[in-house]
C-alpha positions as CSV (number, residue, x, y, z in Angstrom):
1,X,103.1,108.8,75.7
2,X,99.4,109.6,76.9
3,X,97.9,109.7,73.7
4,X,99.4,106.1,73.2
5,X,98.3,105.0,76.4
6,X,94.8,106.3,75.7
7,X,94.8,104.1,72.8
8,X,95.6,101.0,74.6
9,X,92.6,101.4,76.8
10,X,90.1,101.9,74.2
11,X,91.9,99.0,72.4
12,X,90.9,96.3,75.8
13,X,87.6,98.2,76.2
14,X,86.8,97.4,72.7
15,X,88.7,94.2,71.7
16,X,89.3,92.4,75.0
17,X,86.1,93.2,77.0
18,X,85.8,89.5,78.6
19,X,89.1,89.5,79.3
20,X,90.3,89.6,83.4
21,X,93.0,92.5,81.8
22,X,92.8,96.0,83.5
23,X,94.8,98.9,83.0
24,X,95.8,101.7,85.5
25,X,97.9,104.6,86.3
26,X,99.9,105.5,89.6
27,X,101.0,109.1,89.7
28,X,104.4,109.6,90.9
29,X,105.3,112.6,89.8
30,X,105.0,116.5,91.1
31,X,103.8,115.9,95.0
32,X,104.2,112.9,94.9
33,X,101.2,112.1,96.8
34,X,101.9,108.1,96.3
35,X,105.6,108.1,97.5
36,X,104.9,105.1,99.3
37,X,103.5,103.2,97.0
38,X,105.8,104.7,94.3
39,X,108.8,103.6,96.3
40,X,107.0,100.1,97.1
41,X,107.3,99.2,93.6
42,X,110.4,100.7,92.6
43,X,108.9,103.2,89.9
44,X,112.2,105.7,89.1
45,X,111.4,106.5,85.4
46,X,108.5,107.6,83.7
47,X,106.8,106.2,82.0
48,X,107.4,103.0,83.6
49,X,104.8,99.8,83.0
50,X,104.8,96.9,84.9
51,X,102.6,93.7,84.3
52,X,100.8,92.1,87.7
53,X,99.2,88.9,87.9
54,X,97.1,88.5,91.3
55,X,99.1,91.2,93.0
56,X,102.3,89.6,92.3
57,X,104.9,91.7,89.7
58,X,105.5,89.5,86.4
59,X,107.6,92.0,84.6
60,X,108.7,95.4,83.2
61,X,107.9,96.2,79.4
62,X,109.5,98.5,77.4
63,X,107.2,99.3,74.3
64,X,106.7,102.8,73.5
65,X,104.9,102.0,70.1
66,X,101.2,101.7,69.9
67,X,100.4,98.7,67.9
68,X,103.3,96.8,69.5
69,X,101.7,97.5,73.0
70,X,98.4,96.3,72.2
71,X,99.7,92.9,70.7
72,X,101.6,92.5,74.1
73,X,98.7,93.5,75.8
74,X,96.8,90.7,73.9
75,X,99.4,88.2,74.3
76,X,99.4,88.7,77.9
77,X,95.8,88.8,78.5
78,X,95.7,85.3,76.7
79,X,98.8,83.9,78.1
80,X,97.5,85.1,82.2
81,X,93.7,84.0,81.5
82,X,92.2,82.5,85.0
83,X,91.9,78.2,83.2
84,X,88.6,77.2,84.3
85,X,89.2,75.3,87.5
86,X,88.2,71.3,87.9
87,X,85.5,70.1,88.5
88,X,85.3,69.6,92.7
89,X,83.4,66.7,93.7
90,X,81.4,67.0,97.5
91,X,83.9,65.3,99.0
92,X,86.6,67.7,98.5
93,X,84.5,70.7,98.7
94,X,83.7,69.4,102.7
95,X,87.8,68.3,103.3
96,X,88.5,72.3,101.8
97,X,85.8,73.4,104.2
98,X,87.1,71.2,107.1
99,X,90.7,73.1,106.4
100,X,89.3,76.4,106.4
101,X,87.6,75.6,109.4
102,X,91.0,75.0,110.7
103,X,92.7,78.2,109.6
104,X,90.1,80.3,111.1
105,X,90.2,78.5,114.8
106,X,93.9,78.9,114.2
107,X,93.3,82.5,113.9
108,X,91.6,82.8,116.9
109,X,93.3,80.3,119.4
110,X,94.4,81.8,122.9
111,X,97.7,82.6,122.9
112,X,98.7,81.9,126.7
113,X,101.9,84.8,126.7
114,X,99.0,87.8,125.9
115,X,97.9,89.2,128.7
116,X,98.7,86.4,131.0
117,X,98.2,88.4,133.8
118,X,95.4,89.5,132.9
119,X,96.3,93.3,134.1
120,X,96.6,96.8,132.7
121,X,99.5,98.0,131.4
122,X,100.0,101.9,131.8
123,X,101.3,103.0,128.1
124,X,103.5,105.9,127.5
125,X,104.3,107.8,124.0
126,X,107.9,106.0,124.5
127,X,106.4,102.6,125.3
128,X,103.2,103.1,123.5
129,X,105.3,101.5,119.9
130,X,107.0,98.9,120.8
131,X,104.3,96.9,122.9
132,X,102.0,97.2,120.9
133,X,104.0,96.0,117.8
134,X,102.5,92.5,116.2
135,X,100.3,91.6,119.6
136,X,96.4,92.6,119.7
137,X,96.0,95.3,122.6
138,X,92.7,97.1,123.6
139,X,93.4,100.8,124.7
140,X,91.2,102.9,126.8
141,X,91.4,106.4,127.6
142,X,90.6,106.2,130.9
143,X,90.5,102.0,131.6
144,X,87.5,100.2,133.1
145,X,89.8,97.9,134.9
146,X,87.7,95.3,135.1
147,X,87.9,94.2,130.8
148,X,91.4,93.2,131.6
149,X,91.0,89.5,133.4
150,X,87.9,89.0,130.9
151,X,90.6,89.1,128.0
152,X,93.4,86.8,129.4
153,X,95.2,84.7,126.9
154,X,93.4,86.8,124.0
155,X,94.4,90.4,123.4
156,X,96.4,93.0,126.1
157,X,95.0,95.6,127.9
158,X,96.5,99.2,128.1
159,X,95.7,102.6,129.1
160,X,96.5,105.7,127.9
161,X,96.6,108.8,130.5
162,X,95.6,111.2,127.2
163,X,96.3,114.3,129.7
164,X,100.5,113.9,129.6
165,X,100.1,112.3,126.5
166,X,98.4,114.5,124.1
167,X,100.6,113.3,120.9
168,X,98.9,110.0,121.1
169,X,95.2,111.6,121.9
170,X,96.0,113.6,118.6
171,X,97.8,110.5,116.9
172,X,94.8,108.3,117.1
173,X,92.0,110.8,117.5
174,X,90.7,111.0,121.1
175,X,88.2,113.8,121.9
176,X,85.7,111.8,124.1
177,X,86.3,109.5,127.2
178,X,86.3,106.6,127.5
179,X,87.6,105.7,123.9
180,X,88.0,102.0,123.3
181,X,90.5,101.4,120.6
182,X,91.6,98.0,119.1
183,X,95.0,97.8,118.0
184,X,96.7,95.0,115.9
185,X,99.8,96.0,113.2
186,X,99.9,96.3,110.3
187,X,96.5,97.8,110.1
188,X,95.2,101.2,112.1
189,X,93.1,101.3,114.9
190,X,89.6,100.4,115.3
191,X,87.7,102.5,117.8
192,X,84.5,101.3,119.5
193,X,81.3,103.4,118.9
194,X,78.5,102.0,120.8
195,X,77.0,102.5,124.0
196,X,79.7,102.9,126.5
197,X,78.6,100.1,128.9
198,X,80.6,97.2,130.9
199,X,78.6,94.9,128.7
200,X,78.7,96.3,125.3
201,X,82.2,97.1,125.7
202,X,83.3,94.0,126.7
203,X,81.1,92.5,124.0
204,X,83.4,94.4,121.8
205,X,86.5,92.9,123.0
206,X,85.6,89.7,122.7
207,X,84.0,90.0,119.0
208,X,87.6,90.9,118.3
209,X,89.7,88.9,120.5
210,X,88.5,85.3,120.2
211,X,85.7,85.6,117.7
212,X,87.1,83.3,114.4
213,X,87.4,85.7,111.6
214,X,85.2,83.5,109.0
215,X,83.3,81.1,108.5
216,X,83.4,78.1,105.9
217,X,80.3,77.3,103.9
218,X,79.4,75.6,100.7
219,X,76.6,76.8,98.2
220,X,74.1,75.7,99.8
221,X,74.8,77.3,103.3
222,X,75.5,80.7,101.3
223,X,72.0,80.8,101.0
224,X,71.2,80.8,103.9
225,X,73.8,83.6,104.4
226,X,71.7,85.3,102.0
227,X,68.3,84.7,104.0
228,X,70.0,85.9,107.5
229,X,72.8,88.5,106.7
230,X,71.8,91.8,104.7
231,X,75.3,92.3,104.2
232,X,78.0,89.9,103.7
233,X,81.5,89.5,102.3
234,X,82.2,86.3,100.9
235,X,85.9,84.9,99.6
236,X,86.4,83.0,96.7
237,X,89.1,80.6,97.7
238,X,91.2,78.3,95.5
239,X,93.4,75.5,96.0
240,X,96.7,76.6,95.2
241,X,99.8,77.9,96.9
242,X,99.4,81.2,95.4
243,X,95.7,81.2,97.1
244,X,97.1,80.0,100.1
245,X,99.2,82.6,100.4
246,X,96.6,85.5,99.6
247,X,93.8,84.0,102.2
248,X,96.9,84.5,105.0
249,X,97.0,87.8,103.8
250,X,93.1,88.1,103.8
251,X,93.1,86.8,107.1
252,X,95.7,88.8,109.2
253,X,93.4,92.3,107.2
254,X,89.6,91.2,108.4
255,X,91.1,90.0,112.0
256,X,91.0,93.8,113.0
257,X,87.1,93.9,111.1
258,X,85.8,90.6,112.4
259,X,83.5,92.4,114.6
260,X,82.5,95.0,112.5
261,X,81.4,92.6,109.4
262,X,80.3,88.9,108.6
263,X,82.8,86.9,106.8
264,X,82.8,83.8,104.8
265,X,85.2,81.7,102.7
266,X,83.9,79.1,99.9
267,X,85.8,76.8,97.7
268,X,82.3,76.1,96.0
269,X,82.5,76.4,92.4
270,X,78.2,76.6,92.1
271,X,79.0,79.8,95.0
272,X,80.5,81.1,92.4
273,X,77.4,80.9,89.8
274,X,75.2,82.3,92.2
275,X,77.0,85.5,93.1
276,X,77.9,85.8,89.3
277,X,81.6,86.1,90.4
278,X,84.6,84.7,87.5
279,X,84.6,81.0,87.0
280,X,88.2,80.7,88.9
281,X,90.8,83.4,91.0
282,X,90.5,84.7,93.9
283,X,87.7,87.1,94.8
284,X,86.3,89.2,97.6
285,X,82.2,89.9,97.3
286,X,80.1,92.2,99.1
287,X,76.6,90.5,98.5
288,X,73.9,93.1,100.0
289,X,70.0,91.9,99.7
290,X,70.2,88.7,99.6
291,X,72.9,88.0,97.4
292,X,71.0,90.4,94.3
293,X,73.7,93.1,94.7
294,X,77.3,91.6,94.5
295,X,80.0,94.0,94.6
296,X,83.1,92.3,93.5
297,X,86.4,93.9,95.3
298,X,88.8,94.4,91.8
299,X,92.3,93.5,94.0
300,X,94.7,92.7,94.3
301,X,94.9,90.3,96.9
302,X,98.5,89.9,98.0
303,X,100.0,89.9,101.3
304,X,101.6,93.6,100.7
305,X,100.7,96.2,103.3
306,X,98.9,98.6,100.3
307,X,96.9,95.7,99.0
308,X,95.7,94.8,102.6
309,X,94.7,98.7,102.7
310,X,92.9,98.4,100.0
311,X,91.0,95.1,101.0
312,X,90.3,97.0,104.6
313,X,89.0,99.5,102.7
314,X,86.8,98.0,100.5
315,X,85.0,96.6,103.3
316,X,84.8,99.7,105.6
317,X,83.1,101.2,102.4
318,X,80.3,98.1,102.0
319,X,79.8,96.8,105.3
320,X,76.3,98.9,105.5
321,X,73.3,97.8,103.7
322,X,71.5,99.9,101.7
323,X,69.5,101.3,103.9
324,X,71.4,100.8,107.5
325,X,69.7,101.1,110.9
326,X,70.8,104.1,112.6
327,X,72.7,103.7,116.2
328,X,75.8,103.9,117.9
329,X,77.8,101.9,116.1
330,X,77.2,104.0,112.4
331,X,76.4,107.4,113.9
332,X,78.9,108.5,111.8
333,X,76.5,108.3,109.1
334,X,75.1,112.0,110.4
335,X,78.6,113.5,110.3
336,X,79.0,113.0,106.4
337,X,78.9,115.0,103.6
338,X,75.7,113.3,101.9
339,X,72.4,114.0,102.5
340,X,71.1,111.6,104.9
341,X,67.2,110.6,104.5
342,X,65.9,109.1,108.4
343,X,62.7,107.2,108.1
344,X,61.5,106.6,111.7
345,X,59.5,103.8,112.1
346,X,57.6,102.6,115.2
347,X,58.2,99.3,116.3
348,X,54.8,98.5,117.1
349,X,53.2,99.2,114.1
350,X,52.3,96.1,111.8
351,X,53.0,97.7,108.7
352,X,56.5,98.1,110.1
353,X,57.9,95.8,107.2
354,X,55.9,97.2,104.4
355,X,57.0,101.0,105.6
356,X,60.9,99.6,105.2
357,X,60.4,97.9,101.8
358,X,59.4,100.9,100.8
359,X,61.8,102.7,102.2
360,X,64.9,100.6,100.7
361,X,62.6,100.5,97.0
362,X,62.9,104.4,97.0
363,X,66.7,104.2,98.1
364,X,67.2,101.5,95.1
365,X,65.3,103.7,92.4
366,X,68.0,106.6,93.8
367,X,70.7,104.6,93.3
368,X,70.0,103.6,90.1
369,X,69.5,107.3,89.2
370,X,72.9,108.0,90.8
371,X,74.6,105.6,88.2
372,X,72.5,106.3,85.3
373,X,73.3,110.0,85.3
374,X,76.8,109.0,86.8
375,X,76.1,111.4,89.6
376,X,78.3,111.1,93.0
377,X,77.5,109.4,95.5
378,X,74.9,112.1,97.3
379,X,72.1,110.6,99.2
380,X,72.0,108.3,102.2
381,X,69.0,106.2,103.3
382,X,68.9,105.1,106.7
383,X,66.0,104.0,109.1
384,X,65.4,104.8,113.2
385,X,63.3,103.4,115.8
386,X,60.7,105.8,116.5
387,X,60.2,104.1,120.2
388,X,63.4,103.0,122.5
């Protein structure tokens, strides 16, 4: 069937290019390294095709001849096109803006049953599982008792002796005390990387715990996103139930990433123009410098737990700019398997600005010869205070 399959894909490449139709292939055969997702959607024959609209399954086709696939291919790219949506007048755009408002202080209200003691809750490899199941917990390995009362009615507080408890060290990765991890199912953990101060740790907490996941904005204030933020991850949001249902997914996946990216939901059909994202559907954009580099997230953007991976994912892998400041918080940077250029500036110097544009023009000309001679991804340009 490859060959036939192979055919298909030149056949959209070439004769449905503007078409929101994409082809792909899950391997679940041999190790089957994608049991989970194999299992997830049901996939006991092979081949087996299934048609997805927006995440959702549609149905299963059995066509096994060539030509007949491609007109079904072309039937359903035309009969699942995104219709251009209606025209929304101001009015509506600011009551869609007013709900999302809503959503995301929803998202972040105290909740007075967490932590309404405001006290640390010693966690065992037996107990460890169960409290920590659907509520937000911070663990530290050992605790700075103090965080606890700051984060009453927002997220619990545990500790983790790592000593008698070496399967949860390993589990989630502890080499180095304290280790400040933020917890909330479905997704993994987030671990703190900055400085390990009262302050900056609490800080943390609190970006998590009660900071509101996005915020709503129309065209006009996504340019000023693009005049203050060098990277930022803006939502396309419809008004349907199908959307509805997708931004609840999109929501419970950033809660855990609130803190570690700036997100943004728009209803605003002109956003749409200037990030040169689809006329309609739901979209997730990275826009780096100033809204000249979008990077559109492909899907899909259901509630499932792989799509929410994916969506985590995509944003762990944008949430630098192209050239990021060095600290703490990416140090990671160092530890990977690219080539990492430093330019250390000094503050002081007035041709501070001038020294980085150059900086970020050289890392732009790389990146272009990256993709050009479809190289992989090797080279990393960051920049360093000389002077702290």
């Amino acid at each position: 069937f490859t060959p036939t399959w192979l055919e298909v894909q030149k056949y959209v490449k070439a004769e449905l290019p503007t078409a929101d139709f994409h082809l792909g292939k899950l391997d679940c055969y041999g190790k089957r390294a994608n049991e989970d997702l194999c299992e997830e959607h049901e996939i006991k024959l092979y081949p087996t095709m299934k048609l997805y609209v927006n995440g959702a399954f549609v149905e299963e086709v059995d066509i096994r001849e060539e030509q007949a696939l491609k007109d079904w291919v072309k039937e359903k790219a035309a009969t699942h096109a995104p219709k251009a949506p209606e025209p929304l007048s101001s009015a509506k755009i600011s009551s869609m803006i007013s709900e999302l408002d809503v959503a995301a202080a929803a998202a972040t209200n105290a909740n007075p049953n967490v932590n309404k003691d405001g006290h640390v809750v010693h966690l065992t490899e037996k107990t460890f599982w169960i409290l920590t199941n659907n509520t937000p917990w911070f663990v530290l390995a050992p605790i700075w008792e103090d965080l606890a009362p700051e984060l009453r009615g927002f997220a619990n507080v545990g500790k983790v002796d790592c000593t008698a408890e070496p399967a949860l060290a390993k589990h989630y990765g502890v080499r180095g005390y304290p280790t400040l991890l933020y917890l909330q199912e479905p997704g993994p953990a987030t671990e703190f990387k900055g400085s390990r101060s009262f302050q900056r740790l609490k800080d943390f907490a609190h970006g998590f715990s009660s900071k509101p996941p996005f915020k709503a904005i129309d065209a006009t204030g996504l340019k000023t996103v693009f005049d203050e933020k060098e990277v930022a991850f803006i939502y396309l949001y419809e008004e349907n139930a199908q959307a509805k249902d997708a931004l609840t997914g999109f929501i419970q996946t950033i809660l855990p990433l609130r803190n570690l990216a700036s997100f943004y939901v728009t209803p605003d059909p002109a956003a749409r123009a200037l990030l040169k994202a689809p006329e309609s559907g739901t979209h997730l954009i990275a826009a780096k410098e100033n809204g000249q580099s979008p990077l559109l997230h492909s899907g899909p953007y259901a509630s499932t737990v792989s799509s929410r991976e994916y969506l985590r994912q995509f944003v762990l892998d944008n949430r630098y700019p192209l050239v990021p400041q060095l600290g703490p918080e990416n140090q990671e940077i160092l530890s990977s398997d690219k080539l990492v250029v430093v330019a250390i500036l000094h503050p002081g110097d007035s041709h501070r600005v001038d020294q980085l544009n150059t900086v970020r023009a050289a890392a732009r000309l790389w990146k272009a010869k990256e993709q050009n001679e479809k190289m992989h991804d090797l080279v990393q340009f960051t920049w360093l205070n000389g002077v702290t």
